[in-house]
ZAMARGU-4260 file (C-alpha; in steps of 0.2 Angstrom, whole numbers, plus 5000, padded with zeros to 4 digits):
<rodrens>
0) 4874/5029/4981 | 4882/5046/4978 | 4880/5058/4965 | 4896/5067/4965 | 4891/5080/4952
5) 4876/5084/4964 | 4889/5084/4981 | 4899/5096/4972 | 4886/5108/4961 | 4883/5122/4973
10) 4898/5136/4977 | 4899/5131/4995 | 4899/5113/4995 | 4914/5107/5004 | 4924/5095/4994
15) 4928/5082/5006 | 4933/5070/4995 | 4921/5059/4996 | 4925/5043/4987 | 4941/5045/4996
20) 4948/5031/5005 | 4962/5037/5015 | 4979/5029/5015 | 4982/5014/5028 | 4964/5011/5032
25) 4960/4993/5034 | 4957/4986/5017 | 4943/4971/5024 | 4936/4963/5007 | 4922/4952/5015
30) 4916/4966/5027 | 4900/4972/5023 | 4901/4993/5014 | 4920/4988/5014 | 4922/5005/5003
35) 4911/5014/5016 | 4921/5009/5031 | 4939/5013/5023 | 4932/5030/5026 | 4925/5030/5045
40) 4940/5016/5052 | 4946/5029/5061 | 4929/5032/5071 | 4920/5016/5069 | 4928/4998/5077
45) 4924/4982/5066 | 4913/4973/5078 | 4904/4990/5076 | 4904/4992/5059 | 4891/4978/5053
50) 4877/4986/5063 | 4878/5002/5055 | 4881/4995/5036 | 4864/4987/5041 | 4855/5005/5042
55) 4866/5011/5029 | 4861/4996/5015 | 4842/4999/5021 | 4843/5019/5019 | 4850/5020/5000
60) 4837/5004/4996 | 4824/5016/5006 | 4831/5032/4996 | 4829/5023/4981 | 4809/5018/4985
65) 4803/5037/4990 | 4815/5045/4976 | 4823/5053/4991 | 4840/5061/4997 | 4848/5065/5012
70) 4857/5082/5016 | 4871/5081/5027 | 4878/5096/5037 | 4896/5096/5041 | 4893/5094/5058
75) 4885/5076/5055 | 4893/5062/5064 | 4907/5053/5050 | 4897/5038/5050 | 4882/5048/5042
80) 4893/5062/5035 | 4901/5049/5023 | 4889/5036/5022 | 4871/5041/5018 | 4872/5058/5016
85) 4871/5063/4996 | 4874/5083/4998 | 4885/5088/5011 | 4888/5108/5016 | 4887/5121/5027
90) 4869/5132/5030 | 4870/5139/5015 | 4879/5128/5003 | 4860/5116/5010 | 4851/5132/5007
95) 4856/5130/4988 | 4855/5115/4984 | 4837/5113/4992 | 4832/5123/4979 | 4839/5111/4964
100) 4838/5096/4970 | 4828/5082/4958 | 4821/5072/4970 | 4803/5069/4980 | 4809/5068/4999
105) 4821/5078/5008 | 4829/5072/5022 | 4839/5083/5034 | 4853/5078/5042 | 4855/5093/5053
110) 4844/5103/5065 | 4829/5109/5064 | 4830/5126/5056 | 4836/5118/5042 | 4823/5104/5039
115) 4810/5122/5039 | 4823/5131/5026 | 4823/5115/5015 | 4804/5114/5017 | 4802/5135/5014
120) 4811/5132/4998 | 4805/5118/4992 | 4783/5119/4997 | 4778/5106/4987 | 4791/5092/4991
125) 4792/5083/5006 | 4805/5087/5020 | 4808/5074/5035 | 4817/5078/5049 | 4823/5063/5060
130) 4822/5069/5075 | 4810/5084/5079 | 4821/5089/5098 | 4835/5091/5085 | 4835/5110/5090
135) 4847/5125/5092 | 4851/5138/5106 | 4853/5152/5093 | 4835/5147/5084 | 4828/5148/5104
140) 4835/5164/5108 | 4823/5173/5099 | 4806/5174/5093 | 4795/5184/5081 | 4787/5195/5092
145) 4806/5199/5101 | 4807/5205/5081 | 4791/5215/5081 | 4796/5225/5095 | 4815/5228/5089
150) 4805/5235/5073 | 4794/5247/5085 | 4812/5252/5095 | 4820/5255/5077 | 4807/5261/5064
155) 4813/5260/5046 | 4828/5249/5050 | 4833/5231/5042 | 4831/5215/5050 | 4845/5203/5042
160) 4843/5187/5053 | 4854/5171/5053 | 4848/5158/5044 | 4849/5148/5061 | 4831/5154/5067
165) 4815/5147/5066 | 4802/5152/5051 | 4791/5164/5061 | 4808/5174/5063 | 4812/5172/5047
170) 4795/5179/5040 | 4795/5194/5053 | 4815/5198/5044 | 4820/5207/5028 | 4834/5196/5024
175) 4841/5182/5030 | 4861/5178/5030 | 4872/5161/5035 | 4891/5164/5043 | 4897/5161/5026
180) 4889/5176/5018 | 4884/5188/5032 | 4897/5201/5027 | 4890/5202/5009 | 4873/5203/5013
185) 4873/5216/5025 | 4883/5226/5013 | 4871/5223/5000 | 4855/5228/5010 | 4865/5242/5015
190) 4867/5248/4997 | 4850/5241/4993 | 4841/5253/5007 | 4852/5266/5008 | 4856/5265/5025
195) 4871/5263/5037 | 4861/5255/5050 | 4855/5238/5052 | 4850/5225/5065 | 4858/5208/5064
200) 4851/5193/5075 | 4852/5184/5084 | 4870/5179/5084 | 4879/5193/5094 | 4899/5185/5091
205) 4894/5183/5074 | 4887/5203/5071 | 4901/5208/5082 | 4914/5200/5070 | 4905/5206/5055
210) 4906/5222/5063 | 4925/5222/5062 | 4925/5218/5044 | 4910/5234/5038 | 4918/5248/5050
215) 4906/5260/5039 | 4891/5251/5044 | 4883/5250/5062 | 4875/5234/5066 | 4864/5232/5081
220) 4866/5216/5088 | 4854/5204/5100 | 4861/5192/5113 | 4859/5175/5105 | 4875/5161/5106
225) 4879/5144/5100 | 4881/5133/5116 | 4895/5127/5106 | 4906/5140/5100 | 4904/5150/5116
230) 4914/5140/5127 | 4928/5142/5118 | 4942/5157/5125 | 4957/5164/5119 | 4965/5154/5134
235) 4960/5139/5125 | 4970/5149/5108 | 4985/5150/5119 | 4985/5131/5126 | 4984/5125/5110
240) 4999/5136/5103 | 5008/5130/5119 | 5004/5111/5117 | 5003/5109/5100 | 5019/5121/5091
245) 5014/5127/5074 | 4996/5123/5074 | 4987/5134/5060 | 4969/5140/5071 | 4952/5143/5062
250) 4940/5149/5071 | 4921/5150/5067 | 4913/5167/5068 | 4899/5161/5080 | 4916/5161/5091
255) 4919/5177/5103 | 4926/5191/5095 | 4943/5188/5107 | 4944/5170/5099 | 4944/5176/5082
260) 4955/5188/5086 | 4967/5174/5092 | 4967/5163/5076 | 4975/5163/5060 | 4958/5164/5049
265) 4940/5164/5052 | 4926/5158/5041 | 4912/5147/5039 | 4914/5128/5040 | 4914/5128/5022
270) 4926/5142/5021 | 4937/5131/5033 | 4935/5116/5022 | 4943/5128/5010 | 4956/5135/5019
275) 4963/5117/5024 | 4962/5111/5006 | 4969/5125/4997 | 4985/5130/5012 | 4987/5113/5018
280) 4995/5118/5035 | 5005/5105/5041 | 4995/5105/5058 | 4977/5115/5060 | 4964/5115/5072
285) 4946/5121/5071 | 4937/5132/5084 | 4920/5125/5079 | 4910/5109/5082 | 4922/5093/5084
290) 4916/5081/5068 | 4918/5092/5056 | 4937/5090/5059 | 4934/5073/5059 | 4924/5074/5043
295) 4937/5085/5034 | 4954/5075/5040 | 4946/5061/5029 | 4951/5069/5013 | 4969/5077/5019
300) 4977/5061/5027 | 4994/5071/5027 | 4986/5083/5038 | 4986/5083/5059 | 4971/5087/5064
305) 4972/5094/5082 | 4954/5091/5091 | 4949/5104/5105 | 4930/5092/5106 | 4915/5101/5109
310) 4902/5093/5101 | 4883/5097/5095 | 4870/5090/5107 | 4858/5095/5096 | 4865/5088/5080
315) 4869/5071/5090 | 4851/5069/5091 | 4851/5063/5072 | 4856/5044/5069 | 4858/5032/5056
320) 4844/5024/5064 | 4830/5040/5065 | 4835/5042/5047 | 4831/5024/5042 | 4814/5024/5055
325) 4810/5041/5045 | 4812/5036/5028 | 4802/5020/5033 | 4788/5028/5042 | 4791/5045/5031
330) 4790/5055/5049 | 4793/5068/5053 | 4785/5077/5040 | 4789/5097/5040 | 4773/5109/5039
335) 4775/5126/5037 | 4758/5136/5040 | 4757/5143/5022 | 4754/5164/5029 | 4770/5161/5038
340) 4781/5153/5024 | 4778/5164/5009 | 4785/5180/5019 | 4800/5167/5028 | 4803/5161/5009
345) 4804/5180/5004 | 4818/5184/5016 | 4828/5167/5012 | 4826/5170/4992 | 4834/5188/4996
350) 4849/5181/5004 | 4851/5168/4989 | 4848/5179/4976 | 4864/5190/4983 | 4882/5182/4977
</rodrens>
């Protein structure tokens, strides 16, 4: 079902050791997927557990029919996380393997800015995306003629926008960047265009912590925010130092500046994934998006997890089900008008090519 070697190829792939089967989870021989289930006893009951091995036989035989794969972000529920999905990531680690990946349908398990950058990347394939609502609050916070008029306000400045945006923004930008690059890539275009002035959208937390980290460069920020990782407060930091002794905080850049302030690291949900492995903190918590605590914990069985839940809407939208009904019905099919995607291509290749 999983190809390992693919799961693990690209830089940023999180290593959530996925043929993992964590320690004490009920060992259940005749149930359906036993292996599968080991993995998602925590979040899924037995009377449950044979529904969903249903979609999850009836997806691989279905991957297996259109030759295609499913990429899983790491805020996909656990019961797709560690099931269906055959390449797991963040935004960017998706980005790369999109390019690679040998097979004739992509299916995204994620939102929809990432079913276009899949389909940006790869033209000729076909990219499905379960639910078309699947949206995001930083992708709607700006469009391409929001960017036309910056370049007006700003002649002869860059335009590096988060990946998190639609493809007309993208195609209106020099660059794009994810959380887990943005630092290198503004330095680079920086370099690249000999300027110390750039604008960076549409996350404002996320171009106000990179700010903190290039002091010689001035980044001119627009006022988009994850409905997610804006709710969080340095309060909530505080609480959870109280209530919880010890706890090791990470927070996500798309956090306020004061909440990153107020944890012990910051990075991209891969770079957390990577924290967590390599510092093993006896008790951690993640300021981001609640499943991918839940996706991670699998692999560290030794680890507490503390669980501050604010979960996706958007990304709650994709199914086990919607992924089967779109692999059987082959909806919904990604279109990119062609004038559009050869300049939104452009600014995504830019980012890649920069390591």
């Amino acid at each position: 079902m999983l190809d390992l070697n693919v799961a693990t190829r690209a830089e940023n792939v999180n290593e959530f050791s996925r043929a993992y089967v964590p320690e004490g989870a009920p060992q259940v021989p005749d149930m359906p997927l036993a292996h599968l289930y080991a993995r998602v006893s925590k979040h899924v009951t037995p009377a449950e557990w044979p529904l969903i091995a249903r979609d999850v036989e009836a997806i691989e035989r279905l991957k297996r029919e259109r030759n295609a794969v499913v990429l899983g972000h790491n805020y996909q529920a656990p019961e797709i996380f560690n099931t269906v999905a055959d390449i797991v990531g963040d935004s960017l680690a998706l980005a790369r393997e999109a390019v690679t990946v040998d097979a004739d349908v992509i299916v995204m398990a994620g939102v929809h800015f990432m079913a276009e950058t899949a389909k940006l990347l790869n033209p000729s394939k076909t990219v499905l995306m379960p639910d078309m609502k699947a949206g995001c609050s930083l992708a709607e916070s700006i469009t391409a003629a929001d960017i036309r008029l910056l370049r007006q306000r700003y002649p002869g400045v860059p335009v590096v926008t988060y990946v998190n945006t639609s493809a007309e923004v993208k195609a209106e930008s020099d660059y794009c960047c994810t959380s887990g690059n943005a630092v290198k890539v503004v330095r680079a275009v920086a370099r690249e265009w000999g300027v110390n002035r750039i604008l960076m959208l549409p996350d404002e937390y996320l171009a106000q912590n990179v700010q903190k980290e290039v002091p010689e460069l001035e980044l001119i920020a627009w006022k988009g925010h994850c409905e997610v990782h804006e709710r969080f407060t340095p309060a909530d930091i505080r609480d959870l130092r109280e209530n919880h002794p010890g706890v090791v905080v990470l927070a996500h850049p798309e956090c306020p500046p004061e909440v990153v302030a107020a944890a012990d690291y910051a990075g991209s949900t891969a770079g957390m994934a990577d924290y967590v492995r390599d510092e093993k903190p006896a008790r951690v918590v993640l300021i981001t998006e609640c499943s991918m605590a839940d996706n991670v914990a699998v692999g560290h069985p030794d680890i507490e997890f503390v669980r501050p839940c604010n979960l996706c809407p958007h990304m709650r939208r994709i199914t086990l089900g919607n992924i089967r009904r779109s692999l059987e019905t082959m909806t919904h099919q990604v279109e990119i008008d062609p004038a559009i995607a050869d300049r939104a291509r452009l600014a995504v290749e830019r980012m890649l090519a920069i390591r």
